[in-house]
N, C-alpha and C positions, 0 to 999 in steps of 0.2 A: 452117363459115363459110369463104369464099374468101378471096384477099388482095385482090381487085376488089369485095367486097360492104364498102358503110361499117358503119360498125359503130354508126349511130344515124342518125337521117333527121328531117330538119325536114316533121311535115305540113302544116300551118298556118302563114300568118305571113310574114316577111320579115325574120330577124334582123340584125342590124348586126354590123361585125366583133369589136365589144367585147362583144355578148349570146353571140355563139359562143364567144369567147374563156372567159368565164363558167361556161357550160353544158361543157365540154370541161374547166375549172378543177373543178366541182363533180365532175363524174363518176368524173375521175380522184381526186381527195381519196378519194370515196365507194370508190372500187373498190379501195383499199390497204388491205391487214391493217390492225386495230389491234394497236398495243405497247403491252403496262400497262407503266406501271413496276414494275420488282422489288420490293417490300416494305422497307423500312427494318428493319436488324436493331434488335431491343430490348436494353438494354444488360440484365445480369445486375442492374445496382439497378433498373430501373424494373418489370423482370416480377416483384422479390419486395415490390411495391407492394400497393395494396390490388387486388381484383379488380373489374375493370368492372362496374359496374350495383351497388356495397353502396353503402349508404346510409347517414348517420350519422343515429339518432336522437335527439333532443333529450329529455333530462329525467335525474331522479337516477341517478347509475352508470351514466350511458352512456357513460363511458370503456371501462370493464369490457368492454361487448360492444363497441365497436368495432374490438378486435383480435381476434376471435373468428369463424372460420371458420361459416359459416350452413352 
């Protein structure tokens, strides 16, 4: 690609200087890496919590199992 060649080309149309402004806003957004955020550390109480996805269930001595690794 040259530095004389544009680098996108209206075929259609008759934009106004705010629909170029627009389309030039999008493109650029679109054409930036994304950045995740870093992850949140987890404190040492909350990882020796229960584990994602147990379930408590309901009925006699379900105390019992619910400290109890499945």
């Amino acid at each position: 690609m040259s530095a004389e060649e544009p680098l996108f080309r209206i075929v259609r149309g008759v934009p106004t200087a705010e629909e170029l402004a627009a389309l030039v806003g999008v493109i650029a957004a679109r054409s930036r890496p994304t950045v995740r955020p870093a992850p949140t550390p987890t404190s040492v109480w909350a990882r020796s919590g229960r584990p994602v996805g147990a379930t408590l269930t309901p009925g006699a001595a379900a105390w019992r199992a619910s400290g109890l690794p499945r």
